[in-house]
Backbone as CSV, one residue per row, in Angstrom:
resi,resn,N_x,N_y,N_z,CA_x,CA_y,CA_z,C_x,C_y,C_z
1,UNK,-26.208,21.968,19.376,-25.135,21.709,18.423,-24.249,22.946,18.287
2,UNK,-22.918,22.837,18.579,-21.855,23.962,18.418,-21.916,24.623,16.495
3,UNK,-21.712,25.579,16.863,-22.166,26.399,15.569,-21.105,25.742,14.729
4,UNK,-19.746,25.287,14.684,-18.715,25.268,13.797,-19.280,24.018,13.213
5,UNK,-20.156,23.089,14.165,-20.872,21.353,13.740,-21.661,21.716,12.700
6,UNK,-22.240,22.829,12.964,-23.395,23.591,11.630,-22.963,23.959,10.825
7,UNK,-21.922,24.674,11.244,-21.241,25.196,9.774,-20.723,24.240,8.700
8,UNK,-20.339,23.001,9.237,-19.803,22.400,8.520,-20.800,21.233,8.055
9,UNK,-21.854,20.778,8.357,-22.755,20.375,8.065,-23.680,20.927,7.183
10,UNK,-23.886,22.354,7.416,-24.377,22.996,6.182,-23.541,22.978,4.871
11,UNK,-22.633,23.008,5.037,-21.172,23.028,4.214,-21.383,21.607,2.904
12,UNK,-21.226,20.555,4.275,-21.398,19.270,3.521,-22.705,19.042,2.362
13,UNK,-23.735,19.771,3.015,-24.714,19.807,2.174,-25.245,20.606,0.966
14,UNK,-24.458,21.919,1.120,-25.147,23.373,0.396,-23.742,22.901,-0.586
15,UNK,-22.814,22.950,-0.406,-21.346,22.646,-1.552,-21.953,22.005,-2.342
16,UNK,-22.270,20.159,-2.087,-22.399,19.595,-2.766,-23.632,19.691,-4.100
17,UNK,-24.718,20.475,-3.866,-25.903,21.005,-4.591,-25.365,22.088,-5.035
18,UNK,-24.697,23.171,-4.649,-24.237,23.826,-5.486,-23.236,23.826,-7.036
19,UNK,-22.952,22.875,-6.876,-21.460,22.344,-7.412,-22.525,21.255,-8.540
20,UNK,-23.243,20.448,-8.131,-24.347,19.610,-8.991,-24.856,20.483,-9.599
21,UNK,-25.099,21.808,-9.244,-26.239,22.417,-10.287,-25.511,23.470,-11.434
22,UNK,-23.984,23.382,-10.907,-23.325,24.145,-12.153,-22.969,23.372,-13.178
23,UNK,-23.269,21.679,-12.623,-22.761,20.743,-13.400,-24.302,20.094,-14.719
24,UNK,-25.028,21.160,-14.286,-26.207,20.412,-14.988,-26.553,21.693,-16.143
25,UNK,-25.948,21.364,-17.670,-27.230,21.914,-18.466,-26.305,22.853,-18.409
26,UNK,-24.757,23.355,-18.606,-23.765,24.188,-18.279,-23.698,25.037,-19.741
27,UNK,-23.802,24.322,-20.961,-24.270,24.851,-22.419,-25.206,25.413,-22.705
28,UNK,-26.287,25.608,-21.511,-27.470,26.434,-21.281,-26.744,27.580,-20.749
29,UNK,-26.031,28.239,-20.231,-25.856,28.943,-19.147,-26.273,28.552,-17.625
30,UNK,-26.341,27.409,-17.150,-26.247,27.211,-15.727,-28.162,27.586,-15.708
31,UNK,-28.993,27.056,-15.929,-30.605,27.516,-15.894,-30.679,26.818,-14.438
32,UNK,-30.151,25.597,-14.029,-30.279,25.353,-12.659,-29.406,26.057,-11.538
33,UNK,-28.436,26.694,-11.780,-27.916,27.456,-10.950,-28.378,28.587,-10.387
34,UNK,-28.921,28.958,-12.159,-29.913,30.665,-11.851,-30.979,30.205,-11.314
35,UNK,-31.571,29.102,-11.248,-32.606,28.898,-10.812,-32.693,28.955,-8.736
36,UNK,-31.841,28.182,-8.539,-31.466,28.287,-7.184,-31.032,29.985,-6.701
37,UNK,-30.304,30.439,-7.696,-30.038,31.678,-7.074,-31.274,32.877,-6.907
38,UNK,-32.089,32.388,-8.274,-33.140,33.506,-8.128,-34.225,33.040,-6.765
39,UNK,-34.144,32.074,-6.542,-34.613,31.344,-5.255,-34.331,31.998,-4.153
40,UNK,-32.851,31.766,-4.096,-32.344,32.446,-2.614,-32.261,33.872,-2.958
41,UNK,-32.393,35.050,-3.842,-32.561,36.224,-3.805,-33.626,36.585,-3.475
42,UNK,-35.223,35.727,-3.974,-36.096,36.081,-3.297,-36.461,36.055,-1.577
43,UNK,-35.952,34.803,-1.053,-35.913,35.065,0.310,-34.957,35.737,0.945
44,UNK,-33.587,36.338,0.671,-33.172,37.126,0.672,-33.348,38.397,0.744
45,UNK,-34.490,38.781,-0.476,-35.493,40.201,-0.143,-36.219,39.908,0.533
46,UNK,-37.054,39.553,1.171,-37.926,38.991,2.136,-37.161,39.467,3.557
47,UNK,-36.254,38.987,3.770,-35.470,38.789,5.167,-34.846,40.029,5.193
48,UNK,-34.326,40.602,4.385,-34.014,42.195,3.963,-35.360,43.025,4.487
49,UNK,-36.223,42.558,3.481,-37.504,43.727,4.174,-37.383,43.640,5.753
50,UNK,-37.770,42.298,5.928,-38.111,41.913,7.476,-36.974,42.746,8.462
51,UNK,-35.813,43.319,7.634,-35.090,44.122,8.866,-34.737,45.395,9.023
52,UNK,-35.129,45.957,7.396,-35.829,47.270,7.381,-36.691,47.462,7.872
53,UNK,-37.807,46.912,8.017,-39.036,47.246,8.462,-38.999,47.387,9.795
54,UNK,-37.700,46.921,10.742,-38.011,47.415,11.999,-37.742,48.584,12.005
55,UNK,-37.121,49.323,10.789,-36.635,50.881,11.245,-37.606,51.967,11.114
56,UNK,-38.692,51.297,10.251,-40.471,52.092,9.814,-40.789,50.734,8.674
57,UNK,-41.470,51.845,8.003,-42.344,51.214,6.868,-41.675,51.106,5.410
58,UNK,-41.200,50.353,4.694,-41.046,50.526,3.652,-42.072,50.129,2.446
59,UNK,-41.455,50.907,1.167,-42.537,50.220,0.141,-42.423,48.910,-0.349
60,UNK,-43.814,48.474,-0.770,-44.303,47.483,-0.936,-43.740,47.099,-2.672
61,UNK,-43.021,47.963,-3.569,-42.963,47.648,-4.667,-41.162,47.191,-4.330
62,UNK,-40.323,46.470,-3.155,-39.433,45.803,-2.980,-39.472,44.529,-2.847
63,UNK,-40.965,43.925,-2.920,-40.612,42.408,-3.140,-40.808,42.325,-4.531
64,UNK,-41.122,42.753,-5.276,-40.568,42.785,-6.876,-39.503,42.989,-7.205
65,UNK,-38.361,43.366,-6.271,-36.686,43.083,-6.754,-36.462,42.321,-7.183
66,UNK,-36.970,40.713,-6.890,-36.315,39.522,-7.393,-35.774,39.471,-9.079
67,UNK,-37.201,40.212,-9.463,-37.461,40.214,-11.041,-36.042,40.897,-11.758
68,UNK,-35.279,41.385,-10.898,-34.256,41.865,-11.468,-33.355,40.684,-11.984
69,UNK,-33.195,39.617,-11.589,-32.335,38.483,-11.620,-32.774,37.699,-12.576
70,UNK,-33.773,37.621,-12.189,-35.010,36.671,-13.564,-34.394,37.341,-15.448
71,UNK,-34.864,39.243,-14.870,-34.884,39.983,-16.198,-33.063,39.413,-16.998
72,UNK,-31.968,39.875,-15.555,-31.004,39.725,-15.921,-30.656,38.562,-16.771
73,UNK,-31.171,37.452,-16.158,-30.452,36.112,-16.913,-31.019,35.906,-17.938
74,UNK,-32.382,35.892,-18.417,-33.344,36.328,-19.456,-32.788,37.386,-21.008
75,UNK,-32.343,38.471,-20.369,-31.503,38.943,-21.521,-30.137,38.879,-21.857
76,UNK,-29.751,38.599,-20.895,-28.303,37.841,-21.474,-28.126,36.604,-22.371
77,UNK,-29.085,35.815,-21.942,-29.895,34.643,-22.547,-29.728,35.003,-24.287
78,UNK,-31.118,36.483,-24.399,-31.366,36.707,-25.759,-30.556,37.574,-26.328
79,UNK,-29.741,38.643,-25.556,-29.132,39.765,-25.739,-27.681,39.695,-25.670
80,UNK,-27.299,38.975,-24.840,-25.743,39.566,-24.548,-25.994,40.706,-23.285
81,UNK,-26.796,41.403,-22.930,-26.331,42.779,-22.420,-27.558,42.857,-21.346
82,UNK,-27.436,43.816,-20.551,-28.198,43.643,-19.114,-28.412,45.423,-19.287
83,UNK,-29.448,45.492,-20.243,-29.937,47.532,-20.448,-31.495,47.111,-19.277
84,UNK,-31.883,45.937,-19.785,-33.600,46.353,-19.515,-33.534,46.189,-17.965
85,UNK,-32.755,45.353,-17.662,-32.216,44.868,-15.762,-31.971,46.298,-15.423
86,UNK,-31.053,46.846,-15.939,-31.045,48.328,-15.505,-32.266,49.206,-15.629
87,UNK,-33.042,49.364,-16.668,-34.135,50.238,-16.471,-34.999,49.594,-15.639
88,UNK,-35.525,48.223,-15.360,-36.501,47.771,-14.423,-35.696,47.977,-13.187
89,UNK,-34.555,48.137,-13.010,-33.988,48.928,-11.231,-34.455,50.381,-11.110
90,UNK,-34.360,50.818,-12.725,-34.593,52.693,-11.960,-36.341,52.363,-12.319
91,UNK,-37.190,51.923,-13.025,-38.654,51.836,-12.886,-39.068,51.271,-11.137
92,UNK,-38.474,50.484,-10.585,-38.601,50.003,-9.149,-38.530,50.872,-8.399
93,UNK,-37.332,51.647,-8.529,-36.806,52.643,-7.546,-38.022,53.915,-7.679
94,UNK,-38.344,54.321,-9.292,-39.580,55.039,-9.138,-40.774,55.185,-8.779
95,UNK,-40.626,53.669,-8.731,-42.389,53.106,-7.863,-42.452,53.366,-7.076
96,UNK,-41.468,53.040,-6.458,-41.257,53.078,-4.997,-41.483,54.581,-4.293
97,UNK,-40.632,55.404,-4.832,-40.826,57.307,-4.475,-42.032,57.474,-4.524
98,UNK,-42.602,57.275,-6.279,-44.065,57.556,-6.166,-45.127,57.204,-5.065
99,UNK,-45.147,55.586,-4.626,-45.985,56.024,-3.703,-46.217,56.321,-2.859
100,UNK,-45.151,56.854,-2.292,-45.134,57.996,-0.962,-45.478,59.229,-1.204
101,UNK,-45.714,59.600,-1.940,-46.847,60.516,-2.411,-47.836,60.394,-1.718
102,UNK,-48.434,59.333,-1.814,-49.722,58.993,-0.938,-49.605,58.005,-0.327
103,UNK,-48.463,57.082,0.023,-48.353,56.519,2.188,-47.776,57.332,2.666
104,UNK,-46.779,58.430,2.539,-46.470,59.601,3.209,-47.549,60.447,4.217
105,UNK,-48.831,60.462,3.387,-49.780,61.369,4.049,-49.915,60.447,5.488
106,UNK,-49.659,59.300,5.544,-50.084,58.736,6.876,-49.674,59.252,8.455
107,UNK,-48.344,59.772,7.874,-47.412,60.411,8.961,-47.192,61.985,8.336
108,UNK,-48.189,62.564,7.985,-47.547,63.830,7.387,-46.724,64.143,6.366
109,UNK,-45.810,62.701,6.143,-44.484,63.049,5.320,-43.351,63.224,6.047
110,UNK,-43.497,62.752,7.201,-42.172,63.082,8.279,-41.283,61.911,7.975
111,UNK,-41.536,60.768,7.854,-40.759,59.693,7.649,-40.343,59.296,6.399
112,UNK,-40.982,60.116,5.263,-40.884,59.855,4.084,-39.221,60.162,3.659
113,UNK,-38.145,60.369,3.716,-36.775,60.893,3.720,-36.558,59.225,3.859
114,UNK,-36.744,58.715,5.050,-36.394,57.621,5.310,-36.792,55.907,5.014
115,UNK,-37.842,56.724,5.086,-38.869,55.593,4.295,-38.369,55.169,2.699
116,UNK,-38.015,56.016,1.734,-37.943,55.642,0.883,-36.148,55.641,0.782
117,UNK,-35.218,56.065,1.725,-34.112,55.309,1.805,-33.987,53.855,2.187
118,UNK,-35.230,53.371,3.027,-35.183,51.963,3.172,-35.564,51.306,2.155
119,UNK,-36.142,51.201,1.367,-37.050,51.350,0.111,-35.988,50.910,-0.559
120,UNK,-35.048,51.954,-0.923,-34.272,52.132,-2.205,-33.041,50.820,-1.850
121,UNK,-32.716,50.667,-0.389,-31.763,49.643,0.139,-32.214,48.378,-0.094
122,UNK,-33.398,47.814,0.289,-34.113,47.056,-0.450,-33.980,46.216,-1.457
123,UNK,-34.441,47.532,-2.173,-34.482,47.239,-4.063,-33.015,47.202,-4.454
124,UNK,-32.172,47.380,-3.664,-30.857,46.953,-4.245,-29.995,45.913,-3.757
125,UNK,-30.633,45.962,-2.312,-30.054,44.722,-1.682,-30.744,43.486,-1.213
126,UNK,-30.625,42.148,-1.779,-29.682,41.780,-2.706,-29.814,41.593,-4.226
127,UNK,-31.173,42.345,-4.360,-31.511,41.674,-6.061,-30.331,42.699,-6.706
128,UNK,-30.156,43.629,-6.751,-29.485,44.407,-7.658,-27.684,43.872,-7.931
129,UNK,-27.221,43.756,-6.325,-26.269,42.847,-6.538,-26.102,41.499,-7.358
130,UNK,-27.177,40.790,-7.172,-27.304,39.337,-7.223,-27.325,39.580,-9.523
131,UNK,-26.851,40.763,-9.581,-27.144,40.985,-11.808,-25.562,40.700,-11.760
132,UNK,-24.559,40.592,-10.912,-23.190,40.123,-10.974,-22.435,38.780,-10.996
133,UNK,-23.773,38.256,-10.179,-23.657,36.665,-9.704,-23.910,36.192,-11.251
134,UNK,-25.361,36.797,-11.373,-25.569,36.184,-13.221,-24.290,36.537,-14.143
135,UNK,-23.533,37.616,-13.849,-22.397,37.670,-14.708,-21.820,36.505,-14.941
136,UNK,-21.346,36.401,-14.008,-20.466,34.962,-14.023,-20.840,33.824,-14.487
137,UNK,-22.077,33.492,-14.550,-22.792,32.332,-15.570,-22.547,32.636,-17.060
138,UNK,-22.195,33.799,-17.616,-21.859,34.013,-18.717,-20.577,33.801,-19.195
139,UNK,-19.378,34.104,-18.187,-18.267,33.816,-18.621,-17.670,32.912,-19.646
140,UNK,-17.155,32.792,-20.515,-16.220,32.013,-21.119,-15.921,30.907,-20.173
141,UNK,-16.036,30.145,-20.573,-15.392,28.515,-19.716,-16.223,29.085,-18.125
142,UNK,-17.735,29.091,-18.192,-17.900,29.869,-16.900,-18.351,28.405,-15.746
143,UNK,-18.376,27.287,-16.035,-17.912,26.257,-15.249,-17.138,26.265,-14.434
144,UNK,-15.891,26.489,-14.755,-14.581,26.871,-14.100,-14.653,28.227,-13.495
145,UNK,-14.934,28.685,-14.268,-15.412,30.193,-13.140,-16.040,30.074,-11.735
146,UNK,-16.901,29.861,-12.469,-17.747,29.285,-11.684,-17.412,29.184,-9.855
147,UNK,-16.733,27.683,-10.236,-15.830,27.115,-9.610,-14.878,28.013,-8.811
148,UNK,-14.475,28.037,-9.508,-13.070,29.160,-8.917,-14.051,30.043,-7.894
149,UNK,-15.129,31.199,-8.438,-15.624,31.870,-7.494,-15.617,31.241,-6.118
150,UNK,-16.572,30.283,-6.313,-16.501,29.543,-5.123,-15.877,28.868,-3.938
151,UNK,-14.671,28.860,-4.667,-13.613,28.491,-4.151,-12.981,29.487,-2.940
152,UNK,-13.031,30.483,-4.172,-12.093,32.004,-3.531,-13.056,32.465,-2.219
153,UNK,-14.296,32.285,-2.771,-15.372,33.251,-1.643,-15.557,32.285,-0.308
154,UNK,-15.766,30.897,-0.638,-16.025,30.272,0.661,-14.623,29.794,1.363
155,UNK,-13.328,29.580,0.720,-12.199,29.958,1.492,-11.649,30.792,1.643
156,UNK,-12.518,32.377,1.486,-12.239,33.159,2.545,-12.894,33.099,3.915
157,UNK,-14.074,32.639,3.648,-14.796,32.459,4.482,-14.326,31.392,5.632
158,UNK,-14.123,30.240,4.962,-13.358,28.813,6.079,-12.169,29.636,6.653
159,UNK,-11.036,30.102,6.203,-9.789,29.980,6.579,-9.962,31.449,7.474
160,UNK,-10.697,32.797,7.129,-11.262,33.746,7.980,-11.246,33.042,9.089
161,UNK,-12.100,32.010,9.752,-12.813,31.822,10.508,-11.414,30.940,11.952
162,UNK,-11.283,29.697,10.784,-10.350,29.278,11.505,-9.014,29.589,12.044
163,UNK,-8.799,31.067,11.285,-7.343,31.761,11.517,-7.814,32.384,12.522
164,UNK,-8.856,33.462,12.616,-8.631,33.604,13.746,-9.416,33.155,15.010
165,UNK,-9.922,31.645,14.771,-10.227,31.127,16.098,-8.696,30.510,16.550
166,UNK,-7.884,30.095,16.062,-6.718,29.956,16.321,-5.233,30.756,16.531
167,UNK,-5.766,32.242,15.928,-4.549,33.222,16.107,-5.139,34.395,16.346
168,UNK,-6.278,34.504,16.371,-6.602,35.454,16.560,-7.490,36.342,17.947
169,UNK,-6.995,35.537,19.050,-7.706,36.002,20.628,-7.000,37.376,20.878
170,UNK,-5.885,37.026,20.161,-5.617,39.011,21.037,-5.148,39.579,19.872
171,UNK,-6.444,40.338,19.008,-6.118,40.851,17.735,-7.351,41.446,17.397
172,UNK,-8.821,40.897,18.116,-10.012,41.034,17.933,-10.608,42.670,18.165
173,UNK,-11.737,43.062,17.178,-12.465,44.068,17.410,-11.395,45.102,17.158
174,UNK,-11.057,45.391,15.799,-9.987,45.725,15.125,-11.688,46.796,14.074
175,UNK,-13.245,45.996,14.299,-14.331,46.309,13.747,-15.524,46.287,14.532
176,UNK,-15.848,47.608,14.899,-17.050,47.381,16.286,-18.184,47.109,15.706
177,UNK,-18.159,46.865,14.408,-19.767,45.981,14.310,-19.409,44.993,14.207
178,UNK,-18.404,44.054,14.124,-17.952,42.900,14.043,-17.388,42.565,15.433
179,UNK,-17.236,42.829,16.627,-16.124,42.776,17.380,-15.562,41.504,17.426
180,UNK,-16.321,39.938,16.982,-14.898,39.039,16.796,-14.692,38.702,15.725
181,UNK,-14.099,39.816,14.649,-13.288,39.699,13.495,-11.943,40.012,14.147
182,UNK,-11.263,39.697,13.734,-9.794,39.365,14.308,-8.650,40.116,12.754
183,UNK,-7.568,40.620,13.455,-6.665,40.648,12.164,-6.189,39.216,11.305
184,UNK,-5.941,38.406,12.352,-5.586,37.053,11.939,-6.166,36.601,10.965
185,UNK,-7.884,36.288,11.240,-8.516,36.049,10.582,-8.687,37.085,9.387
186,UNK,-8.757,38.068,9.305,-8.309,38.886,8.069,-7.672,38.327,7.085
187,UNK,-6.131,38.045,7.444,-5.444,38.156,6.556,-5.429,36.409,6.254
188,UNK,-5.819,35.717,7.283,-5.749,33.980,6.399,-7.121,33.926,5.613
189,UNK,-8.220,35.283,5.929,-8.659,34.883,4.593,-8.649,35.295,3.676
190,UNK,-7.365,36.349,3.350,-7.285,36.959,1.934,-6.433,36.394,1.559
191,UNK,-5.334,35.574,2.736,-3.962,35.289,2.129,-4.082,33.446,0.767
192,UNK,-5.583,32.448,2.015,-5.420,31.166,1.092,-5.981,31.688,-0.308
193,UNK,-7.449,32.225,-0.575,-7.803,32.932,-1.921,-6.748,33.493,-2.663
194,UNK,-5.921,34.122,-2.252,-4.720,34.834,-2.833,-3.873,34.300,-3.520
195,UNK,-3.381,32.869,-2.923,-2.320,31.646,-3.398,-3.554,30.579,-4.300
196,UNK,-4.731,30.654,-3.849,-6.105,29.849,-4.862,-5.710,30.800,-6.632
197,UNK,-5.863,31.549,-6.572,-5.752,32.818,-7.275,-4.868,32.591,-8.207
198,UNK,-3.696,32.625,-7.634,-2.204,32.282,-8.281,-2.396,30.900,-8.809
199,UNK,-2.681,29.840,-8.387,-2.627,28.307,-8.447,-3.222,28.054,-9.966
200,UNK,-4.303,28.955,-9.517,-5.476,28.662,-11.016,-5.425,28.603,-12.248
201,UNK,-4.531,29.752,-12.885,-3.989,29.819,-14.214,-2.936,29.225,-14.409
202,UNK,-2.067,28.519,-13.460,-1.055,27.518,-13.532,-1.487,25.882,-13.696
203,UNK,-2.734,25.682,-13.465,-3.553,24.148,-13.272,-3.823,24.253,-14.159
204,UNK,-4.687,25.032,-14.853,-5.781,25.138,-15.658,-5.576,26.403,-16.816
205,UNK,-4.090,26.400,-17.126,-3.701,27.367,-18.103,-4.431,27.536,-19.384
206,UNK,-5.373,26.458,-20.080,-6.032,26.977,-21.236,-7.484,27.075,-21.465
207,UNK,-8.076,27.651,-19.534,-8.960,28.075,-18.998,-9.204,29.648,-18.618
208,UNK,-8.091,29.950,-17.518,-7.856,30.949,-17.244,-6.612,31.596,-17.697
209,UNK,-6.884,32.648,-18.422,-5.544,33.396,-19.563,-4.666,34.117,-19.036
210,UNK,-4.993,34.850,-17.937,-4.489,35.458,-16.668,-3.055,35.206,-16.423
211,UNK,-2.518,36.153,-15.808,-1.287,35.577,-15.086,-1.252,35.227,-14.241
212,UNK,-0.230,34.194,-13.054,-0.636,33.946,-11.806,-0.841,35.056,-10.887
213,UNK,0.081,36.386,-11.286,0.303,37.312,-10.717,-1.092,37.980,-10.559
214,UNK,-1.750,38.464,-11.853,-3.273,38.532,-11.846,-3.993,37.620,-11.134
215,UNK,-3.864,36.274,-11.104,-4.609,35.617,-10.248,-4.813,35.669,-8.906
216,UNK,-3.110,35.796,-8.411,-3.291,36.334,-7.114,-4.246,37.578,-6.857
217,UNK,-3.817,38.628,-7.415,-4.644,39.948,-7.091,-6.369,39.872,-7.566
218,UNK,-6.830,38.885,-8.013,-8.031,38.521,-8.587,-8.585,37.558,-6.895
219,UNK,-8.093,36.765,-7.000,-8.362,36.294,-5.634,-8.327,37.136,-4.306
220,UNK,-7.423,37.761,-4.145,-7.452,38.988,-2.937,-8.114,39.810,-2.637
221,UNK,-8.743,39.917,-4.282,-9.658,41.127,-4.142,-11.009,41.003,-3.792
222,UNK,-11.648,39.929,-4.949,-12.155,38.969,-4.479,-12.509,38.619,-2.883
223,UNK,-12.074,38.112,-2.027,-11.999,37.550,-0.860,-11.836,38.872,-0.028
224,UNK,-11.170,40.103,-0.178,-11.332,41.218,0.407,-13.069,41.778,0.280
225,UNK,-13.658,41.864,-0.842,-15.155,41.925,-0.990,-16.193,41.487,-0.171
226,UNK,-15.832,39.561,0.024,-16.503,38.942,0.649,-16.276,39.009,2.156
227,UNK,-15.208,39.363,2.114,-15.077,40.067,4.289,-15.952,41.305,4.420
228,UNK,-16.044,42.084,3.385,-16.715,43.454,3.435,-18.075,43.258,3.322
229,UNK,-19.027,41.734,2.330,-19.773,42.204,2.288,-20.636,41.699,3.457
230,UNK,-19.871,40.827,4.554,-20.123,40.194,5.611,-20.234,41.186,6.533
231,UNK,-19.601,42.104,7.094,-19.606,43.075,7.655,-20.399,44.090,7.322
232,UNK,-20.520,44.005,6.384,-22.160,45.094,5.428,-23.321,44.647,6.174
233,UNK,-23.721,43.030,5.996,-24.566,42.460,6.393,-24.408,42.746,7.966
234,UNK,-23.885,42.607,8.428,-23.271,42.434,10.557,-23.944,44.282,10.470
235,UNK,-23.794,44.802,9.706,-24.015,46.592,10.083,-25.612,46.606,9.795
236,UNK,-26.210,46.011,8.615,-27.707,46.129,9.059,-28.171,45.218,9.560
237,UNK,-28.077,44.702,10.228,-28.648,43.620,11.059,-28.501,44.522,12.661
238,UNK,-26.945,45.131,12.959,-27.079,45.639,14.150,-27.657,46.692,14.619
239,UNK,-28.065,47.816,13.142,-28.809,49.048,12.679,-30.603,48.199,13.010
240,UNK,-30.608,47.019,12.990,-32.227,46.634,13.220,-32.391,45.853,14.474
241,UNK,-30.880,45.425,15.462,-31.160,44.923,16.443,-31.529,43.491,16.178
242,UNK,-30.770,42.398,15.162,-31.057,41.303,15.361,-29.702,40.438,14.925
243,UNK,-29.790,39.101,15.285,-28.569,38.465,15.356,-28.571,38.039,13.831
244,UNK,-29.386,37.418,13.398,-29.303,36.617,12.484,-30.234,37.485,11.443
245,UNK,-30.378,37.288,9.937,-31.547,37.610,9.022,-32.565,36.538,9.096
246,UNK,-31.945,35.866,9.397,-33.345,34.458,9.470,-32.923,33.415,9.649
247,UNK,-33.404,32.295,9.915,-33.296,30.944,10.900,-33.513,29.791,9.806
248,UNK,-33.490,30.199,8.760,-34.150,28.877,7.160,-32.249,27.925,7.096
249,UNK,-31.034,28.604,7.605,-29.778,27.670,7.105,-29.478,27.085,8.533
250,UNK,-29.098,25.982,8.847,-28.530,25.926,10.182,-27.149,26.198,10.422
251,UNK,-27.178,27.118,11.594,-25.582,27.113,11.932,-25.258,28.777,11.187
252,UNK,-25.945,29.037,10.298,-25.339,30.310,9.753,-27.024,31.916,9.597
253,UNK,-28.002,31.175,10.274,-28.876,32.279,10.610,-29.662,32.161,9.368
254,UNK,-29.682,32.976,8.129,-30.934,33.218,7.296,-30.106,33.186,6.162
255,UNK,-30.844,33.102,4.823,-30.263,33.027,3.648,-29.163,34.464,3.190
256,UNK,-29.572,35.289,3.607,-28.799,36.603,3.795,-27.211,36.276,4.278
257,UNK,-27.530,35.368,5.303,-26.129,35.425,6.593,-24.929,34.834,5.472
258,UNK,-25.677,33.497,4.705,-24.987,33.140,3.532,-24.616,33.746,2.307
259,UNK,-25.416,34.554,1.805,-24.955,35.062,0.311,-24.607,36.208,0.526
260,UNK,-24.064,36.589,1.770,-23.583,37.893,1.665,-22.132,38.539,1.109
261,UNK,-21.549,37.446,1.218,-20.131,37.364,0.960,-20.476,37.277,-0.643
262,UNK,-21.155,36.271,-1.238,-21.162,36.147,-2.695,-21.966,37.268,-3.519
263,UNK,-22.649,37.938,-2.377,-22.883,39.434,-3.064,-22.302,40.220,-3.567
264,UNK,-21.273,40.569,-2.574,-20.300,41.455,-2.228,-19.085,41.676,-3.085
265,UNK,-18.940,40.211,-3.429,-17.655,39.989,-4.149,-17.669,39.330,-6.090
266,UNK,-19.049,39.348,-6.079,-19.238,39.223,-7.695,-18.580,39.935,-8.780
267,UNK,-19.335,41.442,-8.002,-19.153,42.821,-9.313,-17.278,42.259,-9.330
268,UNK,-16.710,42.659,-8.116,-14.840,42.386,-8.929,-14.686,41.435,-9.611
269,UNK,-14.983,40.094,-8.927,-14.350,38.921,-9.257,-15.046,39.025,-11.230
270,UNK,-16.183,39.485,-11.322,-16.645,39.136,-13.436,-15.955,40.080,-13.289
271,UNK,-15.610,41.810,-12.914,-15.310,43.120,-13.736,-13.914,42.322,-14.128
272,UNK,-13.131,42.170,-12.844,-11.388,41.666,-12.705,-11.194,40.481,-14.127
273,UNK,-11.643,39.618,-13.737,-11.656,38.606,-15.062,-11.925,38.615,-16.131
274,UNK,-13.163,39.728,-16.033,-13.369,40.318,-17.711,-11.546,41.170,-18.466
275,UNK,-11.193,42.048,-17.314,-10.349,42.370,-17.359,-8.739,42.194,-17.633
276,UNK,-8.664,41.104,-16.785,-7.117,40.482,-16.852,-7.060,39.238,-18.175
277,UNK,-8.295,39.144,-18.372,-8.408,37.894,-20.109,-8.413,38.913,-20.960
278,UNK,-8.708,40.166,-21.033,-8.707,40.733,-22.284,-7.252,41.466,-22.539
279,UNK,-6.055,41.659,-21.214,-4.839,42.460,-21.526,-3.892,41.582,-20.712
């Protein structure tokens, strides 16, 4: 099956469950959304380890990242505020040093520099990201947010793809860990998010408070994130020598290959919106 048949077949299927589960229990804060997401963050760390670990050994206190996502949505829940998500990242990160203290002795301590830089990448990637994704379940009217994210991140992603399979043959490897990212594809996928962006607070004016003008630059930025955090992903994967993070989505490799873009592009898209509704 040609990968674009997958892509879009996964498409048909992962949209529609995604989109159902923001629609369920939304006066809760989305508990089925977080639920799926803390899902795919855990195999996410999983498939993360699995490609650190070809570079040595890392610690064992990184499949407890997940708990960061859990903690996050949990106190926002009771709190408003994400302090204890932050101290259970630097308690992780300390576990982690500590016990190379004593798996260090295995190798002398020669690998330990590195060891616990893989460690620390880990524990941040993707649970630490994935405390942004929960942002956005909090939002004001965060349905529509919601929404919108989704919108912006996976048509950067569609129109990326198809711009430059169509304009983009002599433009390519513009990115040598990417070499067929294309300029084309660049810019059709910052440019449809960009006009999504603009559209939004004009449809849905007593949703989003924004200007279109903000919207545009909310979308751009946005969708600039999610090219970056795709290419983040393409750099450790080629740093471990493998194509894919894992084989669990069809057509798009491992749960990683997917949420990388929605990693990437969270922290702007809540900071930006927190931002452009309050001035």
């Amino acid at each position: 099956m040609k990968s674009i048949t997958k892509r879009v077949l996964t498409a048909v299927v992962a949209l529609p469950i995604l989109l159902i589960a923001t629609f369920i229990l939304p006066e809760y804060n989305h508990p089925i959304l977080a639920l799926i997401l803390v899902a795919a963050i855990s195999f996410g760390t999983y498939e993360m380890a699995d490609i650190t670990k070809k570079k040595g050994r890392i610690s064992p206190v990184v499949y407890l990242s997940p708990l960061l996502a859990i903690v996050s949505f949990i106190e926002q829940v009771l709190r408003g505020e994400q302090l204890f998500s932050f101290f259970l990242y630097i308690i992780l990160i300390a576990l982690s040093f500590s016990l190379e203290v004593f798996k260090g002795a295995s190798d002398d301590f020669n690998e330990s520099i590195d060891t616990l830089g893989r460690s620390a990448i880990t524990i941040a990637y993707p649970a630490l990201f994935s405390i942004f994704l929960i942002d956005i379940l909090f939002l004001e009217n965060s349905t529509y947010h919601i929404i919108l994210y989704f919108i912006l991140v996976f048509g950067e992603d569609t129109f990326a793809y198809f711009s430059g399979m169509l304009l983009g043959k002599n433009n390519r490897g513009i990115v040598k860990v990417s070499p067929k990212k294309s300029i084309a594809g660049f810019i059709g996928g910052i440019l449809v998010p960009a006009i999504c962006g603009f559209f939004a607070p004009v449809a849905f004016s007593n949703v989003f408070t924004f200007s279109p003008i903000k919207g545009a630059i909310l979308g751009a930025v946005t969708a600039a994130f999610g090219a970056l955090g795709d290419l983040v992903e393409s750099t450790f994967k080629r740093s471990a020598n493998v194509k894919d993070s894992g084989k669990i989505v069809p057509g798009r490799g491992g749960i990683l290959d997917s949420l990388d873009s929605l990693l990437f592009a969270a922290a702007p898209f809540s900071i930006l919106t927190t931002i452009f509704e309050m001035i």
